[in-house]
C-alpha positions in Angstrom: 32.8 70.5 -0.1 36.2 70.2 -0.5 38.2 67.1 0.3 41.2 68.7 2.4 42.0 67.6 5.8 38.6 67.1 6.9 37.9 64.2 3.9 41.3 62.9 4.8 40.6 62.2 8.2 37.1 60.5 7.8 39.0 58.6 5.9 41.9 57.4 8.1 39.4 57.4 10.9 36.7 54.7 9.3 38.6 52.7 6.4 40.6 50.1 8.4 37.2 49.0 10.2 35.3 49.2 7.4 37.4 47.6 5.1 37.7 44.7 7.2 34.1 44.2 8.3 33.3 43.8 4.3 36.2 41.8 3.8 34.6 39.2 6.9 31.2 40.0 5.2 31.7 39.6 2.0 35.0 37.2 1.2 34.2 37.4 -2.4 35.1 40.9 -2.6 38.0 41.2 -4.6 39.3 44.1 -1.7 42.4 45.5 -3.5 40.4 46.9 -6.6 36.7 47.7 -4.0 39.5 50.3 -1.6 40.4 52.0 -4.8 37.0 52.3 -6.3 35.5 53.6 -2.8 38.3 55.6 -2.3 37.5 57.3 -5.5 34.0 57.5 -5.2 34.2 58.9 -1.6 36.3 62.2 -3.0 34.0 62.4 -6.0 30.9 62.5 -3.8 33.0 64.9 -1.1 33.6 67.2 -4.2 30.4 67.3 -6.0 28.3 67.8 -2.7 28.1 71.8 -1.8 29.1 73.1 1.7 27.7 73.7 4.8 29.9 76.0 6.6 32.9 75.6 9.1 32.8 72.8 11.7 33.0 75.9 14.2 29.8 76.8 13.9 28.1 73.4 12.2 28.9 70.2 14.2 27.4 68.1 11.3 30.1 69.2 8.7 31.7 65.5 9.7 28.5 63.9 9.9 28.3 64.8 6.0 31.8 63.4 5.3 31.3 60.4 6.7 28.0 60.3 5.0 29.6 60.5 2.0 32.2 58.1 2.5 29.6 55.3 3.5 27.2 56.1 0.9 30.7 55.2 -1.6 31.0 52.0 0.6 27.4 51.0 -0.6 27.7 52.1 -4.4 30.9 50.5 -5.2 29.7 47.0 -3.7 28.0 46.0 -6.8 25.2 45.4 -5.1 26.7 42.6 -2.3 25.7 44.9 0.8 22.1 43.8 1.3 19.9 45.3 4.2 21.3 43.7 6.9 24.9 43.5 6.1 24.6 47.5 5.8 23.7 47.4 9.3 26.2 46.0 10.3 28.7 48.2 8.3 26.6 50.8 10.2 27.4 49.7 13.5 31.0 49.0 12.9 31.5 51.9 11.5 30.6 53.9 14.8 32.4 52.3 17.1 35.5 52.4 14.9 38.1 53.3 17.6 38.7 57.0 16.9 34.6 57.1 17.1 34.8 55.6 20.4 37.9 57.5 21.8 35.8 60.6 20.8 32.7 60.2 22.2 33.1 57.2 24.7 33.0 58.5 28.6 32.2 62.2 27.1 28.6 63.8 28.4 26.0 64.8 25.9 24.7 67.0 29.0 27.6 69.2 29.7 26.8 72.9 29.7 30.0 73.4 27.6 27.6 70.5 24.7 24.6 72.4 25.5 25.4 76.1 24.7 27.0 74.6 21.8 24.2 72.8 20.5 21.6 75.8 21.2 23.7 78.3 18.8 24.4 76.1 16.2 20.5 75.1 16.0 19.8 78.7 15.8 22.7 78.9 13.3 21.5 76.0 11.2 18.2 77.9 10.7 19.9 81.4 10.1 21.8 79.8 7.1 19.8 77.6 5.0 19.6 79.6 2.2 23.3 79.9 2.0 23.9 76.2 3.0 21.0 74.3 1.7 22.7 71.1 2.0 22.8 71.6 5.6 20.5 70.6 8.6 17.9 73.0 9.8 16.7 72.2 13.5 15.5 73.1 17.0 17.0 72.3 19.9 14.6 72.7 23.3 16.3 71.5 26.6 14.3 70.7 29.9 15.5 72.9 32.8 17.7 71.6 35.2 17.5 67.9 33.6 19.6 66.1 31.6 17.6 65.8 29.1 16.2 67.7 25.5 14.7 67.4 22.6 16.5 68.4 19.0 13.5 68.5 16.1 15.5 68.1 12.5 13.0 69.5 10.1 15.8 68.6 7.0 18.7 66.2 7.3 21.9 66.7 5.2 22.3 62.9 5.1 18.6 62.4 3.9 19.4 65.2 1.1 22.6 63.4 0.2 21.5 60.2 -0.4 18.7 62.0 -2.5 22.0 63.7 -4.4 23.5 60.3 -4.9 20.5 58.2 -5.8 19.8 56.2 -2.9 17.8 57.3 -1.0 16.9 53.5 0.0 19.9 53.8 2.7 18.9 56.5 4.3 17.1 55.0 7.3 20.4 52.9 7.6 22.4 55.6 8.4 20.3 57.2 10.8 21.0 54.5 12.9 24.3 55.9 14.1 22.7 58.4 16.0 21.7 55.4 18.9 25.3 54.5 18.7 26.8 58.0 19.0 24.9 59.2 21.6 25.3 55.7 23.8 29.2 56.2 23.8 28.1 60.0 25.4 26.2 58.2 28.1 23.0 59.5 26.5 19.6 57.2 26.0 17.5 58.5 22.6 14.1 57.7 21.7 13.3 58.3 18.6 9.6 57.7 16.7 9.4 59.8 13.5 12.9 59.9 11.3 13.0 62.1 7.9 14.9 58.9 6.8 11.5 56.6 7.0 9.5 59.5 4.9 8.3 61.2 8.3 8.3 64.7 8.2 10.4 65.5 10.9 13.3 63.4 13.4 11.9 63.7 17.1 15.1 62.9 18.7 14.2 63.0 22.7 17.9 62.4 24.8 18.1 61.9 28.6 20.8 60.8 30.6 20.7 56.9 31.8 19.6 58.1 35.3 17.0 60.8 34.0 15.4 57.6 32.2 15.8 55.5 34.9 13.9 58.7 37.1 10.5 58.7 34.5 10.6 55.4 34.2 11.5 55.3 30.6 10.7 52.7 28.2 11.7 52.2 24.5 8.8 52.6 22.2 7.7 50.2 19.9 7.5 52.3 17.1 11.2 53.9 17.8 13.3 54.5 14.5 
């Protein structure tokens, strides 16, 4: 990938929030010389990692930049970010205020998210050989609901972490998909994540008054 304006902007959009959430987190850190070392990491990793396409046709090519700039976040900690303090990185991370002024109050239902969705599913599968890094799913909706399913068979984040050598944070991340989709109004259950070893991510999405219709209740075994 190349670092550009894309790399730039993850960056602008999550450092401040980041930076500060470690800096509550970990007051030991010594901050001036962990923002140059993450700063450096995260262009190394952008640069090293291979492409997978234009964000016109693959809505995930910001998912992998801001992959990348949280895995650099956990490698240059020396390991200070423990399992629940990367949780909370997690979490602070997506609700960053450029996250929120992005998704918050915007429908994961809209026909306009919908069409989108369904071609770039069907594009992520038509591509894989040229973009390996990439995702390769289904999306299936249910007529005249909001509501559908997307089935990720590979995950870009799962095969960056693997690039990157730790893997152990993958499940982590994945947890930014409750947040995401929350700011879009949208309720996921989840129970099989490629992050946890499963061998696929059964995201199911319905709008807060489609789960309120079937009387949905969070499994137990959601991830």
């Amino acid at each position: 990938m190349k670092y550009g304006i894309i790399g730039g902007f993850i960056m602008f959009a999550f450092a401040k929030t980041a930076f500060d959430h470690i800096e509550k987190e970990i007051p030991d850190m010594d901050m001036a010389s962990y923002k140059k070392r993450v700063k450096k990491e995260y262009k190394a990793i952008v640069k090293r990692t291979p492409g997978i396409g234009k964000m016109k046709d693959n809505m995930f090519v910001m998912t992998m930049y801001a992959g990348a700039f949280l895995i650099a976040l956990y490698k240059e900690a020396g390991g200070k970010i423990n399992e629940e303090k990367l949780k909370g990185l997690v979490r602070a991370a997506a609700y960053c205020p450029l996250m929120v002024k992005a998704k918050q109050g915007k429908s994961a239902f809209t026909d306009k998210e919908i069409t989108n969705r369904t071609k770039q599913a069907k594009w992520s599968r038509d591509h894989i050989e040229e973009y390996p890094m990439n995702w390769f799913y289904y999306f299936e909706t249910v007529p005249g609901k909001d509501e559908y399913y997307i089935t990720h068979k590979q995950c870009g984040i799962c095969k960056l972490t693997k690039q990157e050598h730790c893997q152990e944070i993958t499940k982590y991340l994945c947890m930014m998909d409750y947040y995401t989709f929350e700011m879009q109004g949208a309720v996921l259950d989840r129970t099989k994540t490629l992050g946890y070893g499963d061998d696929e991510c059964n995201f199911h999405l319905m709008s807060k008054d489609r789960a309120d219709e079937i009387g949905f209740v969070k499994s137990p075994e959601a991830k």
